[in-house]
C-alpha positions as CSV (number, residue, x, y, z in Angstrom):
1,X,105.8,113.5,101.6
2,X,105.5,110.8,104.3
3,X,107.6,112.3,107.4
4,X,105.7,110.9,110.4
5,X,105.4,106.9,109.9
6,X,103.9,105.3,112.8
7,X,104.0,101.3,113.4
8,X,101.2,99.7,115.0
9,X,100.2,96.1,116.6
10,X,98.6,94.9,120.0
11,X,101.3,95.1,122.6
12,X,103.8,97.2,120.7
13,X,106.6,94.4,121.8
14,X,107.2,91.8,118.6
15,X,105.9,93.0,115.6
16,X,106.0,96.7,115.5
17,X,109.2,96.8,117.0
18,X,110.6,95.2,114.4
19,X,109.1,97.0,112.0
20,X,109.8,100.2,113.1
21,X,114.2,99.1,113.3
22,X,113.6,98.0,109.7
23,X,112.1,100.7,108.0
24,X,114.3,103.2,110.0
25,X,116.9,100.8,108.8
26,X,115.5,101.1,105.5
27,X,115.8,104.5,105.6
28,X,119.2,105.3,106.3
29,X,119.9,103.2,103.4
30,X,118.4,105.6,101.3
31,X,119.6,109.1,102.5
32,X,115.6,109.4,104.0
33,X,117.2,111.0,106.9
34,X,114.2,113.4,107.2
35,X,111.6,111.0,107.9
36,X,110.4,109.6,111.7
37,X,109.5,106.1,112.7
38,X,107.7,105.1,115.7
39,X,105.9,102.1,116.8
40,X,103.0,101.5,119.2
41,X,100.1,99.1,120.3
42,X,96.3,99.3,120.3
43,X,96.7,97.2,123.7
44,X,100.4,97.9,124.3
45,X,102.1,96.0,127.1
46,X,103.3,99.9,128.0
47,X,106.7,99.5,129.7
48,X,107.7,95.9,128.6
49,X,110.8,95.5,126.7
50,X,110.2,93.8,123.4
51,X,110.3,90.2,122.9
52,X,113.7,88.5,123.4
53,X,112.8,86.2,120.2
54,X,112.4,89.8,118.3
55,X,115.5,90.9,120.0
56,X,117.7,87.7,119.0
57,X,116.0,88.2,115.5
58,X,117.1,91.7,115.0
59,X,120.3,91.3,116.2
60,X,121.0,88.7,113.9
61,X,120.4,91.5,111.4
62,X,122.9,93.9,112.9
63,X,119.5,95.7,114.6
64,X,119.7,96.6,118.5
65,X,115.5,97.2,119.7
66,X,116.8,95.7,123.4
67,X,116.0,99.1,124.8
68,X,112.8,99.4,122.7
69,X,109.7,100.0,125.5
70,X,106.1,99.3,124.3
71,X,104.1,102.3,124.5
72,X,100.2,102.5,123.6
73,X,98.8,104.5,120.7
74,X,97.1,107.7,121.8
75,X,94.9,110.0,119.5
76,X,97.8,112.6,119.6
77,X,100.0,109.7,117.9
78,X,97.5,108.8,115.2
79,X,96.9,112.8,114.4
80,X,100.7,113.6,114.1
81,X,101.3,111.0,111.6
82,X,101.5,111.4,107.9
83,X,100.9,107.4,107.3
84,X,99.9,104.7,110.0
85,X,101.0,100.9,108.5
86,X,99.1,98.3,110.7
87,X,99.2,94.3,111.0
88,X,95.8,93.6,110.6
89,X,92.6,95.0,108.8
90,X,91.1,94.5,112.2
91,X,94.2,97.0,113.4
92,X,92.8,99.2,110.7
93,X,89.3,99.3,111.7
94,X,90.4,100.3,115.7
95,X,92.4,103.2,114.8
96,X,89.5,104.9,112.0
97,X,86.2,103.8,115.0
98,X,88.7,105.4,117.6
99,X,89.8,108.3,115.4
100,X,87.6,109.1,112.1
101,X,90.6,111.5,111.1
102,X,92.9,108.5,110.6
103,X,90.9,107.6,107.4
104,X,92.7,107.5,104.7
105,X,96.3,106.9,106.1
106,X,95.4,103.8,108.2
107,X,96.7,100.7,105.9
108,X,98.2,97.4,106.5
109,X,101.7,96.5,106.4
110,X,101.1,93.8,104.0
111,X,98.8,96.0,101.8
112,X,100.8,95.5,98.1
113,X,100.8,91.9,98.9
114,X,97.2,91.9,100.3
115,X,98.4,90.0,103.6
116,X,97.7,90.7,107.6
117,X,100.9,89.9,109.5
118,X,99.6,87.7,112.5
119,X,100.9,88.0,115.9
120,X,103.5,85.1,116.8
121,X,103.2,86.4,120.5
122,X,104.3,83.1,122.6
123,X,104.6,81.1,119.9
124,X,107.7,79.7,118.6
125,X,111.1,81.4,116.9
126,X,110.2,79.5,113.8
127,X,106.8,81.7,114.2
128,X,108.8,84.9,114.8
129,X,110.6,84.2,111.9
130,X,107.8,83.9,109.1
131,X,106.5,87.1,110.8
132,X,109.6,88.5,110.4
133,X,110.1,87.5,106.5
134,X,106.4,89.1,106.1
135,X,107.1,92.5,108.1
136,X,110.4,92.8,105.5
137,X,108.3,92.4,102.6
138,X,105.8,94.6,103.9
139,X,108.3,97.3,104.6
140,X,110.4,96.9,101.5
141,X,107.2,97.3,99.3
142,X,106.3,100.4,101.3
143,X,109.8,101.9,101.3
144,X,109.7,101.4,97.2
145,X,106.3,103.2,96.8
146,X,107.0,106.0,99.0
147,X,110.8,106.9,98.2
148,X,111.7,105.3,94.9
């Protein structure tokens, strides 16, 4: 059983974040009331609130990550989770060079739909939201392999 999920991007303030509120979101839905979700980044912004466009984003969803703070992935992180879901392959390839251990439970978000999820840091909301349609997908199809 997957009971430690940890979310992982670069600065830990627009994708992950959102990640992380959906699958524990997710979650809930389905009684998994046993099972922790964190987020971080391989070059997190440590400190910085997450993006207001992720904010408005969530909100609209009935989602509050306004007092989400980045914080950066450490080897302790990587060791105490069950299953690591990253954004890129090149996320992938960090965590497993920087911890050998992590092979094995280092995969991509997008993995069933064989996608990275790219980073719409300072880009547009219309960016953040095609992000955000991908990171649902992702975490649907992950919820659906791993509970259902």
């Amino acid at each position: 059983m997957f009971n430690n999920i940890l979310v992982v991007c670069v600065g830990n303030i627009c994708r992950s974040p959102m990640a992380e509120v959906l699958f524990k979101d997710a979650l809930l839905k389905i009684n998994q009331n046993n099972c922790s979700v964190l987020s971080a980044g391989i070059g997190a912004l440590v400190g910085h609130k997450a993006d207001e466009k992720a904010v408005k984003l969530m909100l609209a969803r009935g989602l509050d990550i306004s007092g989400h703070r980045a914080t950066q992935l450490n080897t302790q992180m990587i060791r105490k989770a069950d299953l690591i879901l990253v954004m890129e392959l090149t996320h992938k390839i960090d965590i497993e060079n920087t911890e050998p251990s992590a092979k094995g439970k280092v995969f991509r978000l997008g993995e069933w739909g064989g996608y990275d999820i790219n980073d719409p840091y300072q880009l547009d909301l219309a960016a953040f939201e095609s992000v955000l349609v991908q990171i649902d997908q992702g975490v649907n199809q992950w919820v659906k392999k791993l509970y259902q």
